[in-house]
C-alpha positions in Angstrom: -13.1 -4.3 17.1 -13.9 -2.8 13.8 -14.9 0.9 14.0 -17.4 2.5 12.1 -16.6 6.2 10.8 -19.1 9.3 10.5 -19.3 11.1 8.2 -17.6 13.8 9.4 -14.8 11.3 10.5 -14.2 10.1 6.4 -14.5 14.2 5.5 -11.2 14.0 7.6 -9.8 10.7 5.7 -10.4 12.0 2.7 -7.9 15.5 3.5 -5.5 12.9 4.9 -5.7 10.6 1.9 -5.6 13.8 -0.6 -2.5 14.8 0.9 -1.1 10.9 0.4 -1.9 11.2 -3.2 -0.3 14.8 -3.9 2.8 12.7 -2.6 2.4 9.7 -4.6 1.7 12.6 -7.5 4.9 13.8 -7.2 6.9 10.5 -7.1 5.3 9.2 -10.9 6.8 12.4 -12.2 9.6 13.5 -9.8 11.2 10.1 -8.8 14.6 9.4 -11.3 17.3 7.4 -11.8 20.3 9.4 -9.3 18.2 10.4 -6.4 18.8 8.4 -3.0 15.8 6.9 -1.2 16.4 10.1 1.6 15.8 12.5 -1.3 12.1 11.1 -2.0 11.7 11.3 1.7 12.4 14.8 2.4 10.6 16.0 -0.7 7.4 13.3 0.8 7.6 15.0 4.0 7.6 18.9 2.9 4.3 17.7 1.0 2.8 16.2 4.0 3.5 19.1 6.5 2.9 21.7 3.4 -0.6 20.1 3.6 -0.9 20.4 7.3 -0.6 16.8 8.1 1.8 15.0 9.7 3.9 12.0 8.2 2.4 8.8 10.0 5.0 6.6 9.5 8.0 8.9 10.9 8.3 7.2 14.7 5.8 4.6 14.3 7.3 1.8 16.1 10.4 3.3 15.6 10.3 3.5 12.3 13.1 6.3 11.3 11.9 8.2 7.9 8.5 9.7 6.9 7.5 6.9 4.1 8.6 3.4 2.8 10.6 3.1 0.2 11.8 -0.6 -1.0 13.8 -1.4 -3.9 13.0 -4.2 -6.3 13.4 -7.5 -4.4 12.4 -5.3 -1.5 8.8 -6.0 -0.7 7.7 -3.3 1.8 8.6 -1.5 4.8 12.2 -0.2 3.2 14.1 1.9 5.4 15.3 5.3 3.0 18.9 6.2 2.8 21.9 7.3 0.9 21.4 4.6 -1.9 21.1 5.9 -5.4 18.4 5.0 -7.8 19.3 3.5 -11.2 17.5 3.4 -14.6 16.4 -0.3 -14.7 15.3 -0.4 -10.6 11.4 -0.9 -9.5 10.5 1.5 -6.6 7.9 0.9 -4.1 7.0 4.3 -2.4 4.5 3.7 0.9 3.0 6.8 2.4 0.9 7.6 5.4 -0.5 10.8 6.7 -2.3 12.2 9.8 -4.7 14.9 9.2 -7.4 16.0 11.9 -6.8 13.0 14.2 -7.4 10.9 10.9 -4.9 8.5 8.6 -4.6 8.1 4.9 -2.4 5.2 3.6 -1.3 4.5 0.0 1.2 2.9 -2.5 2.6 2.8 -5.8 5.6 0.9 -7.4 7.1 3.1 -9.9 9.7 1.8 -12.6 13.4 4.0 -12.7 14.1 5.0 -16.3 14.4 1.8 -18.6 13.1 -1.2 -16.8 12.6 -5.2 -18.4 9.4 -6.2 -20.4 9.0 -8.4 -17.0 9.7 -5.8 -14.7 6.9 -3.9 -16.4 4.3 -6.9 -16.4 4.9 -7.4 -12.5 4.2 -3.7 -12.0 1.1 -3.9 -14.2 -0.3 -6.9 -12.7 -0.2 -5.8 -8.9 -1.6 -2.4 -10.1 -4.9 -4.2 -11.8 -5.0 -6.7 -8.7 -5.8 -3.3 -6.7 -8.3 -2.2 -9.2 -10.1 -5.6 -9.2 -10.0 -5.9 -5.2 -11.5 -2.4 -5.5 -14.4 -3.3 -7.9 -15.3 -6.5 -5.3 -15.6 -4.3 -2.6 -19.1 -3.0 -1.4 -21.4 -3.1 1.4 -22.5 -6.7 1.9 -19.7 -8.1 0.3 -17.5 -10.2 2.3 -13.4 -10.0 2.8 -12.7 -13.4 1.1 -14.1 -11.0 -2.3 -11.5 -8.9 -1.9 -8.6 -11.8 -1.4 -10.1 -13.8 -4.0 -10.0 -11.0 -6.9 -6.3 -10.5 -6.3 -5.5 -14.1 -6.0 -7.4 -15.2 -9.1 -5.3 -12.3 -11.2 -1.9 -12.9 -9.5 -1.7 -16.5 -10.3 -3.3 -16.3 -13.4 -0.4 -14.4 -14.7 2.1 -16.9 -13.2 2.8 -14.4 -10.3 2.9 -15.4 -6.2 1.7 -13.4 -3.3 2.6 -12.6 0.3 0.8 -14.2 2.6 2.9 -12.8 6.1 1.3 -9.3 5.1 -1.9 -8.0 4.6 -4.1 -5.1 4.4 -5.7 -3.8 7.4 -8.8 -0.8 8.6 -7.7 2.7 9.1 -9.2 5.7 10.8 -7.6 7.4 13.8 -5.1 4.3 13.3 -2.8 3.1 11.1 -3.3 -0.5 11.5 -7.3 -1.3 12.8 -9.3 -4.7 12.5 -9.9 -6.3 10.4 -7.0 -7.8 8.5 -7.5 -7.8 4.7 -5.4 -10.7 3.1 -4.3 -10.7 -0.6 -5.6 -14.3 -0.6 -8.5 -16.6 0.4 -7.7 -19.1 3.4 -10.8 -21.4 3.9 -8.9 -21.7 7.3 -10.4 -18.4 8.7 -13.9 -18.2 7.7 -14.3 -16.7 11.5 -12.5 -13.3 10.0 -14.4 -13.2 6.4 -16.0 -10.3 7.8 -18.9 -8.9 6.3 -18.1 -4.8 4.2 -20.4 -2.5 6.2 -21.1 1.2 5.1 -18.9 3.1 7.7 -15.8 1.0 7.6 -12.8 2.2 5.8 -10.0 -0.5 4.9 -6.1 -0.7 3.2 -6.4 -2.4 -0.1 -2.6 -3.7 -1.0 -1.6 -6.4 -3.2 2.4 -7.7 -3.1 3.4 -9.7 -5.8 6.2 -11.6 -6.0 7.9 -12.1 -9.6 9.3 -15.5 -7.9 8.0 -17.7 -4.9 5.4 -16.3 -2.0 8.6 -16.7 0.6 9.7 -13.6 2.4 12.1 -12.6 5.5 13.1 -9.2 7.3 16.9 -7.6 6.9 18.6 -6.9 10.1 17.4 -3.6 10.4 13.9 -5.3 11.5 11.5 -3.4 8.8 13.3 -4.0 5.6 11.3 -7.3 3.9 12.3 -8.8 1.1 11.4 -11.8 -1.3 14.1 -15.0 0.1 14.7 -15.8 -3.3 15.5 -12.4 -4.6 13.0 -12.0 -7.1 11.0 -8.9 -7.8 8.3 -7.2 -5.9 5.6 -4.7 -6.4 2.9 -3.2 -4.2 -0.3 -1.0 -4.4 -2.4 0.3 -2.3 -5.4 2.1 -1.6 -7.3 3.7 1.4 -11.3 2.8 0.6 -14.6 4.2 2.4 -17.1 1.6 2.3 -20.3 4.0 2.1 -24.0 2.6 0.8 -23.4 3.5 -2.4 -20.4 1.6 -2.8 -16.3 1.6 -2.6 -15.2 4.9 -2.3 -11.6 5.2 -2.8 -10.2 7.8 -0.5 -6.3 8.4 -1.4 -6.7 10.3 -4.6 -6.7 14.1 -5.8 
């Protein structure tokens, strides 16, 4: 079931999502070539409980650190640890916060010092997907709008996308209905759902440098591309109010 927020309820979002983006503030500045993946996630998780939230991701299913962090052909849902960062890597930092009863969820994919001219293209390209999935969405509009603008960019610029993840609703939960794909499948015209004001949904492109083909690491979180390729990701938390696309994870 898709739940519809208050307004009271996305006043609460929007503290949560603030909080994600003084994080995600940090990272573009603080994140450099030397520091291990742990060192971003204690300095993520002082942010979060500085701003009276609590990290969402730390426990959720067992997950064992407060935010993702995935390393070039890493796609999403990388574990941190002792592994240093070198100048040339591409970073995907994933954060998620709880603040009154309420989640924020964002992402960024950060270059590490000196990275290739392709490198840098992937990164740009997945970051304008999100901004173009983020124009298309507005009350009345359906899901297949938002797919469809990150498709049509993606492959327009040679690139591939995931297709085993998605993004998803938010609001007292991390992961709500409806399921908000980076694509458009004619297959499940039954889930094009239609934006209502009230709803509040995960924008988040993955783009694949190399084919759309993906698997999980023995750890059971870590994804990454099968044919080794880069990745980058972005995301957004977004209100859909009457007005429009209100884009909740920012400062």
């Amino acid at each position: 079931m898709i739940s519809i927020k208050s307004e009271e309820e996305f006043r609460a979002m929007r503290e949560a999502g603030r909080i994600v983006a003084e994080v995600l503030a940090w990272a573009r500045e603080g994140v450099k070539a030397g520091m291990t993946t742990l060192d971003i996630d204690a300095e993520a998780e002082r942010i979060i409980r500085a701003g009276g939230a609590t990290p969402e991701f730390k426990g959720y299913r067992g997950f064992p650190a407060s935010i993702c962090a995935s390393i070039n052909e890493e796609v999403v849902h990388g574990i941190p640890g002792k592994r240093k960062l070198k100048s040339g890597d591409v970073i995907g930092i994933d954060v998620g916060a709880r603040w009154g009863g309420f989640v924020g969820d964002a992402a960024i994919t950060l270059a590490v010092g000196k990275v290739t001219k392709e490198a840098e293209r992937l990164i740009e390209t997945c970051r304008e997907c999100l901004d173009l999935a983020i124009a298309a969405t507005a009350p009345g509009a359906r899901l297949s709008a938002i797919g469809a603008a990150v498709q049509i960019h993606a492959e327009s610029r040679g690139y591939t996308l995931v297709r085993e993840y998605a993004g998803h609703g938010i609001g007292r939960h991390m992961h709500e209905e409806p399921s908000v794909p980076n694509y458009v499948d004619p297959r499940s015209r039954h889930r094009d759902h239609v934006l209502r004001p009230g709803m509040a949904i995960c924008i988040e492109p993955m783009v694949n440098q190399g084919g759309p083909e993906v698997r999980v690491l023995d750890d059971d979180w870590t994804v990454v591309t099968r044919d080794g390729s880069l990745s980058a990701h972005f995301e957004h938390t977004v209100a859909i109010k009457a007005t429009g696309a209100e884009v909740m994870t920012v400062l």
